[in-house]
C-alpha positions, 0 to 999 in steps of 0.5 A: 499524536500529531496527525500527518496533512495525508492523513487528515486530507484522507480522513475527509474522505473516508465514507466514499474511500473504497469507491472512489478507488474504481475510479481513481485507480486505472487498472483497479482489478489487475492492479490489487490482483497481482498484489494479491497474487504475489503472497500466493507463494507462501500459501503454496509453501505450506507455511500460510498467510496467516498474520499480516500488517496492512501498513496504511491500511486506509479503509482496508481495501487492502486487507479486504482483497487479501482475505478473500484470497486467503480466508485463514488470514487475520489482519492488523492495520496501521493507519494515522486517520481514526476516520478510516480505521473506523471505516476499515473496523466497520467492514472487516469485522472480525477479520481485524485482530488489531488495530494501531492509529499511528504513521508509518514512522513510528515503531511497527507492531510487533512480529513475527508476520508472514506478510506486510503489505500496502496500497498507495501509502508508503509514497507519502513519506520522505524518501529516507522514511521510505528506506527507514520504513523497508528495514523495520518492516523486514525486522518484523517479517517472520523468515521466507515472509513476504513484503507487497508495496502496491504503490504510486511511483515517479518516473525515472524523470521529471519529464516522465512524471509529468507523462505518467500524471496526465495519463493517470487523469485521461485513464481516471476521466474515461473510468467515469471520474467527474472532473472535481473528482480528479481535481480533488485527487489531484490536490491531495496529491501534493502530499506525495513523495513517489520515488521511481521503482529502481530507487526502491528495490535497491533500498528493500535490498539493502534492508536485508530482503533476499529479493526485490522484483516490479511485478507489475507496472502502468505508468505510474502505479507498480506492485513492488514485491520483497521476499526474507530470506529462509 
């Protein structure tokens, strides 16, 4: 298997992953917290959240906020980088049920699962990869499951991405990221592909999702929320 830039440009930093994300995402604890929040309606439902794919599962931040919500949880994780899936195995224990080395353009790990979800990955793939993405994903959701994209996304315009990456910095800096810190991320972030949040929920509807809403947005970070219908 051929390992994606993303991915290798990851890998290199996966022991200190985890806390590098206090520093680098802005809006850390609301920000996983209302991706989190946003699969309480399956919990309430009665029907649980008991199988769930973390897609770019990383170091399994992700995955680790979820279960601590819903304890009943397993969890697979797809990821392209060994390094982190280690990283993820290492912490999660007993809590992971799979795991799955591969990029997000391959075929998904078979469902049915009450929830897909993601933090900071999708926007690395190309924008048709990402409407290719949101329809295998609602093919292996069980009915009435729940899609959550906690994600980077570009502005409606290049002027406003240009906005929403120099306040993302400003924000990091004052979170106590050393300047080699934004300077590496910045750097690794010449892989991405954000999309603006518009763009997406109109392509998780057009995959066949009952709803898509933008639960959550700061400038450039967004939780994107997608429910199948019953």
């Amino acid at each position: 298997m051929s390992v994606p830039a993303a991915s290798l440009a990851f890998s290199a930093h996966a022991p200190e992953y985890t806390a590098l994300r206090r520093r680098l995402v802005p809006g850390y604890d609301r920000f996983y917290g209302t991706a989190v929040e946003a699969l309480r309606p399956l919990a309430e439902g009665g029907s649980g959240v008991r199988r769930v794919l973390d897609l770019g599962a990383g170091t399994g931040l992700m995955t680790a906020h979820v279960a601590q919500a819903f304890p009943q949880a397993r969890f697979e994780l797809l990821d392209g980088s060994q390094a982190m899936l280690n990283e993820a195995s290492l912490t999660l224990g007993e809590l992971v049920s799979a795991v799955h080395l591969c990029d997000m353009t391959s075929a998904l790990p078979g469902g049915p699962f009450d929830a897909v979800v993601s933090a900071l990955a999708i926007h690395h793939l190309e924008h048709p990869d990402k409407q290719d993405l949101y329809r295998r994903i609602f093919a292996v959701l069980r009915p009435g499951g729940i899609f959550v994209n906690a994600e980077q996304v570009a502005g409606p315009t290049a002027e406003l991405s240009e906005l929403y990456d120099e306040r993302w910095a400003a924000d990091c800096l004052a979170l106590g990221a050393s300047h080699a810190e934004v300077a590496d991320a910045t750097e690794r972030r010449k892989h991405d592909r954000c999309a603006p949040v518009e763009p997406q929920l109109t392509w998780l509807r057009e995959a066949g999702f009952a709803w898509a809403d933008c639960y959550y947005k700061d400038f450039g970070l967004a939780i994107l929320c997608a429910r199948k219908g019953d």
